[in-house]
N, C-alpha and C positions, 0 to 999 in steps of 0.2 A: 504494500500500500504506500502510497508518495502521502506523504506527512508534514505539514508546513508548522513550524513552530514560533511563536512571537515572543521574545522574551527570553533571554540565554541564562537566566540566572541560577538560583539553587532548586528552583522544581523546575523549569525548564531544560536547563542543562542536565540534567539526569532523567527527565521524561527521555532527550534528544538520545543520550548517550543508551537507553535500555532499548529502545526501537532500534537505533540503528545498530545493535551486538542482534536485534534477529532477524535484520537483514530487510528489514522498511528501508524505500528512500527518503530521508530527512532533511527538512530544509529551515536552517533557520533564521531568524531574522532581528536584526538586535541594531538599533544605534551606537552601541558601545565598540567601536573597532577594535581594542583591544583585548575584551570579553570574545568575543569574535573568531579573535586569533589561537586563544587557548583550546579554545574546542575543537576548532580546525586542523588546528595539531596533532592532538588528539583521539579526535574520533573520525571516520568515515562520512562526515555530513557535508552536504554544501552551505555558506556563510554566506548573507547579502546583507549588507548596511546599509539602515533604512526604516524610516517609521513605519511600522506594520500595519497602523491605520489611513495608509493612503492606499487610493487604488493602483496607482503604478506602480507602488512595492509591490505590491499585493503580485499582481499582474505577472513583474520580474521576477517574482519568487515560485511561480505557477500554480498559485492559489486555485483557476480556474477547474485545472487537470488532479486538484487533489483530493484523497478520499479524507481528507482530515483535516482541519485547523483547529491547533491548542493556542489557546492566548494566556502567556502568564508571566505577564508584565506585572509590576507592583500594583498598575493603578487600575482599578476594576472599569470604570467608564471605559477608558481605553479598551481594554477585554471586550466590555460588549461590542465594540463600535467593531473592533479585529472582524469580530464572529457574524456581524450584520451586513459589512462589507463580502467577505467568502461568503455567507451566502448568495447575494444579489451576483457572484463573479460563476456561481456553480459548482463551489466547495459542496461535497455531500453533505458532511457533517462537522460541526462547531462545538469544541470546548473550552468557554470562559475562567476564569480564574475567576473568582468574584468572594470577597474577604469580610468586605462591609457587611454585619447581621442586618442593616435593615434594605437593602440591595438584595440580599443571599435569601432575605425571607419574603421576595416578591419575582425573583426569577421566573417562576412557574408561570407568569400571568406570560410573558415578553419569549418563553419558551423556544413557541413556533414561529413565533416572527425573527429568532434569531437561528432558529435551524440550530439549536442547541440541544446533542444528545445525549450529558452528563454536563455536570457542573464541580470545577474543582475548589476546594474550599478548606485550604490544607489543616487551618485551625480548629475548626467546626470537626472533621473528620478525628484527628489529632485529639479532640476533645472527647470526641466519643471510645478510643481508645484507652486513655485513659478510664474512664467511669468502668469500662467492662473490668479494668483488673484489678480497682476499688471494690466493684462489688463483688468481685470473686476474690479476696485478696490471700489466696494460697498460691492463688498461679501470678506467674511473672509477663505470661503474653495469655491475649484471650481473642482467639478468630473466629465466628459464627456462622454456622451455614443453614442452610433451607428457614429462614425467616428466624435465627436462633434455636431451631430444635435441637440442631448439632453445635457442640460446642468443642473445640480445639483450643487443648492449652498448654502453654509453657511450663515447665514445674524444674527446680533443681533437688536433685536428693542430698538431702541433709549427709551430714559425716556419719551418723548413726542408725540412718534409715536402715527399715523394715526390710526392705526390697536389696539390701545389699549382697551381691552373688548369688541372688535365686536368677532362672534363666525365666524368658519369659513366656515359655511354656510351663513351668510350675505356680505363676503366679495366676495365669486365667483358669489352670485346673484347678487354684486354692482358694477363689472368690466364685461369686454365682453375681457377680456385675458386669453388663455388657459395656468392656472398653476395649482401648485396643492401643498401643502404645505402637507408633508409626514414623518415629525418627528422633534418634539419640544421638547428641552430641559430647563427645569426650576429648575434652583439650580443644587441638585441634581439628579431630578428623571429624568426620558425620556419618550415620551407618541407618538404615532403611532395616530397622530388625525383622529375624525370624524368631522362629520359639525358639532354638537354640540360643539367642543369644542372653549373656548373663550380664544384666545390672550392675552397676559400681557405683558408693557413694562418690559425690561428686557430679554425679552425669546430670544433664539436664536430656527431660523427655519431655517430649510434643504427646498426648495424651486425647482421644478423639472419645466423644458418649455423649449423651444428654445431659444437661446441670445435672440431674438428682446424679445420676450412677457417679458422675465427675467428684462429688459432696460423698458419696459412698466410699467412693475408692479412695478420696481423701484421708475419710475417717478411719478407716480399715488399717492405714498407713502409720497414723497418726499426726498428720500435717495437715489438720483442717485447723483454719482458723476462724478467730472470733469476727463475726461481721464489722466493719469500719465503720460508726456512727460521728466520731469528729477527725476533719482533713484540715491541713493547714498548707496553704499554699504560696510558695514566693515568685513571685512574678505576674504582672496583673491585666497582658495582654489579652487580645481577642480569643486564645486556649483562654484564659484564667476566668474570662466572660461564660464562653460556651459551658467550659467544663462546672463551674461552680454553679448555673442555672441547672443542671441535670444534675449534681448531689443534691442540693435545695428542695430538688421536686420530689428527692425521695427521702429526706426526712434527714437527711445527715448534717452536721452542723460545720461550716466552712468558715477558715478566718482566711485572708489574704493577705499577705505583706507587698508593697509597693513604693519604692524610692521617689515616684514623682507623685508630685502632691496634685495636681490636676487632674491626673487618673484616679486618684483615690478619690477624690472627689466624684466625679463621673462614678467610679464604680460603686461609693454610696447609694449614687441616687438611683442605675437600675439594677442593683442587688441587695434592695434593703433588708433581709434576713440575715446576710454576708455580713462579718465585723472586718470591718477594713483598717489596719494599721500602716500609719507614714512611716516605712524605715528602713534598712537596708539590711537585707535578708543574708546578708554572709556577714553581721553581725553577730557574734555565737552570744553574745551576753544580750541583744534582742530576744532571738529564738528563747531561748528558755527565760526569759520574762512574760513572752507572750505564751508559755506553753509546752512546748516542743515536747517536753518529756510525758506530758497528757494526752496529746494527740495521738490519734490511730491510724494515720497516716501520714505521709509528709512528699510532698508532690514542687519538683523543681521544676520550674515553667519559663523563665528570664530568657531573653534573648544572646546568651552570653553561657557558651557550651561549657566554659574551664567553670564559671559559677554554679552554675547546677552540678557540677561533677563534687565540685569542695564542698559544697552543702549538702549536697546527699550522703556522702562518704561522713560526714560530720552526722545528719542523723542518724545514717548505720551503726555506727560506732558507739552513741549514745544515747540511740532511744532501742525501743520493742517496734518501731511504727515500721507499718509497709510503707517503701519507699521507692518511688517512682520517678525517673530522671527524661528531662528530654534531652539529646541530643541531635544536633546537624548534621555536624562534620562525619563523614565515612570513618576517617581514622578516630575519631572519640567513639565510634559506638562500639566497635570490639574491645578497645582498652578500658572504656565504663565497664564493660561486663566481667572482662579480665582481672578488673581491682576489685570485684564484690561487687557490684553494682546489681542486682536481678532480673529488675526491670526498668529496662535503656528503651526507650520509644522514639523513633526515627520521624516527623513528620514527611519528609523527602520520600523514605520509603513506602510510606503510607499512599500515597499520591501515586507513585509511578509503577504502585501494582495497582490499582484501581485502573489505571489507566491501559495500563497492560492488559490487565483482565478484557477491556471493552475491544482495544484492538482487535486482540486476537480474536472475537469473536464477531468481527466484522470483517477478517483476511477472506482468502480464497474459499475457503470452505463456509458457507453463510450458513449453515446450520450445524455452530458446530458445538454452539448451544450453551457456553459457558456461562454459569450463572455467578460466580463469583472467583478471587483469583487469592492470595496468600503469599508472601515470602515469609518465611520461618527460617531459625538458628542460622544466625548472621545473614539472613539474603542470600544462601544457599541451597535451601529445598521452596520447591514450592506446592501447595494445597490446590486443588481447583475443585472446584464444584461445577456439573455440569447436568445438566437437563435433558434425557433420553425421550427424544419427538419421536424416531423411527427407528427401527430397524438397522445391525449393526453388527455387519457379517463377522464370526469371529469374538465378538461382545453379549450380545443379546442371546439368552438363551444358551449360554456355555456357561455348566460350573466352572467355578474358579478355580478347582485345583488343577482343572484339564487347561487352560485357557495361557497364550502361548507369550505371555506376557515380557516387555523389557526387562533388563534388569536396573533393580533401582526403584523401582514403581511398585507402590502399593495400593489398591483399592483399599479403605479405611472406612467407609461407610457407605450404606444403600440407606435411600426414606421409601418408602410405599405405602402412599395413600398416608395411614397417619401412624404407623410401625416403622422404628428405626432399627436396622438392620448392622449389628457391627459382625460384617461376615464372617463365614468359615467357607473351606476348602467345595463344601455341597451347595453351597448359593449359586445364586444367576443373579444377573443384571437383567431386566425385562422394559417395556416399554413402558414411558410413565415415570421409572423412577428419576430421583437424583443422587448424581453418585458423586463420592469425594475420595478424590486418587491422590494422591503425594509421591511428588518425582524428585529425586536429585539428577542435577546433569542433564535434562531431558525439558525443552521447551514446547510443550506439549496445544495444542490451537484446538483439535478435537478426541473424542472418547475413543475411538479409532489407532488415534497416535501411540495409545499406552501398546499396544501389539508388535512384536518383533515382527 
């Protein structure tokens, strides 16, 4: 697919950069020549310099011939106007960047006049990330498939866990809960388990079931925890907006720390249940004035990757709280996890599987039915959820022990009708279901692709 991009920056230039590693033509467009130059370097794309909201950019960059334009410039107007222009030039499909809540909460109306068939919204997204491993707060990452039935989570094993050296065929013969444990990472390597293989504390597993069974196997373990009822949060951007209006709504009590007094102000006024304090949150002798050692959680939000890192590390170290760090940069999100960090949340990442997800589900194969997309343990495996319309020689109607599968590739879940299926060797895939496969190494566009 020829793929026009506006905007080189931190979701743009890794939107660019993940397209064009599976071999989309990319084209991007940035006034910054020397933003420009680094990516050109770089990556495999073509570069034009030039405001993306004209039509002879547009034009020059061949907007006309594309199956896609991303706008994700800083400034949201500009986005729509990218996405209004391609369409009027004959762009199929248009995705805005759009940041602003009260912009972001009226998109739907201007939809179809903009020829817009997702909307990216890195903090809003970002925000809802967070809340999922709040309210689950045993697991480190939390992915949801078929409308949340299925839940996919991160989990590290403690130094004294339960599970240490049983294999993981003795652990589903020693429970009667349906899960299924679908990628383990140890150190550095990453392994797609069989039942042979045996547990270490230490490892962090990816863990596929329903909440309840998830809360079962939890408990079974002994690493369920107590529900998060107070969060405290330092940094008071548009996350810290998103994010603290969905605690609020479910009952949990959020303080925010914020260095400028003008946003604290603002954020008084639309989150009056919120206690907002003016201060600077890599104050240690603030934090435990305002709490730190009461809270139930502790959630680093600042735009400012090495501050979230020292502040999270500062509450690991001396609180009990779940503690959740954002990171940007590529090289801080392995070295946050490296130092103890558990739960390192990427918004870049977040962004450029979603978008992935849609691609691919728009390439050569149009029905290829993806219904959602995942990167897991470092950006290394990925989860897909996909949508069984028809018939699927090879797939549909083979058990799976017979079924001539990649290597690397595991089916990890079937839904049917309103039964969730965490398979065995005698299942099928049939018409109707959705199924969630997990690949290492394998960029997989349809249900088809998992087949040697």
């Amino acid at each position: 697919m020829k793929v026009v991009i506006v905007g080189s920056g931190k979701v743009g230039g890794s939107i660019a950069s993940s397209l064009s590693d599976e071999g989309h033509s990319v084209t991007i467009v940035d006034t910054k020549a020397d933003a420009l130059k680094r990516i050109q370097n770089t990556k495999d794309v073509m570069c034009i310099e030039g405001n993306g909201a004209t039509l002879v950019v547009q034009k020059d960059a061949g907007v006309n011939k594309a199956g896609l334009l991303i706008a994700a410039t800083p400034f949201d107007e500009l986005n729509m106007l990218c996405c209004l222009l391609a369409k009027r030039l004959g762009c199929k499909q248009t995705i805005p960047r759009v940041r602003n809540p009260a912009y972001f909460g009226q998109i739907d109306t201007v939809r179809e006049d903009l020829g817009v068939s997702m909307v990216i919204n890195p903090e809003f997204t970002t925000a809802e990330e967070f809340a999922r491993v709040l309210i689950f707060p045993t697991a480190a990452k939390v992915e949801v498939f078929e409308k949340g039935r299925i839940e996919l989570v991160e989990h590290k094993l403690a130094e004294d866990s339960t599970l240490d050296g049983l294999s993981l065929a003795e652990i589903y013969k020693r429970t009667n809960i349906r899960f299924l444990i679908c990628a383990v990472q140890r150190d550095s390597k990453i392994f797609i388990p069989t039942g042979d293989f045996i547990l270490r504390s230490g490892d962090r597993i990816n863990i596929v079931a329903s909440h309840k069974d998830l809360e079962r196997f939890f408990r079974m373990c002994g690493a369920l925890k107590d529900k998060i009822k107070t969060v405290m949060i330092v940094g008071g951007g548009k996350i810290c907006y998103y994010l603290s209006k969905q605690l609020l709504s479910m009952g949990m009590r959020v303080k925010i720390i914020e260095r400028d007094y003008n946003r604290c102000t603002e954020l008084a006024e639309i989150l009056p249940k919120a206690t907002v304090i003016h201060g600077d949150g890599t104050d240690q002798e603030l934090l435990e004035e305002e709490g730190i050692q009461e809270a139930d959680s502790f959630v680093a939000i600042t735009g400012i990757d090495e501050e979230n890192i020292i502040m999270s590390l500062y509450a690991k170290m001396n609180t009990n709280a779940k503690v959740v760090t954002k990171v940007n940069r590529d090289s801080y999100v392995d070295l946050a996890s490296q130092i103890g960090l558990d739960t390192v949340i990427s918004p870049k990442y977040i962004i450029t599987s979603n978008v992935l997800s849609y691609v691919r589900s728009q390439g050569p194969a149009m029905d290829s039915n993806i219904e959602s997309l995942y990167h897991l343990v470092s950006n290394r495996v990925e989860a897909i959820e996909f949508k069984v319309r028809e018939n699927i020689p090879g797939v549909v109607g083979i058990k799976l022990m017979t079924m001539e599968l990649k290597k690397d590739i595991l089916i990890c879940a079937i839904v049917r009708k309103r039964d969730i299926i965490i398979p065995s060797g005698n299942d099928t895939i049939e018409i109707g279901d959705s199924v969630v496969v997990v690949s290492k190494e394998h960029r997989i566009s349809d249900l088809k692709d998992i087949l040697e």
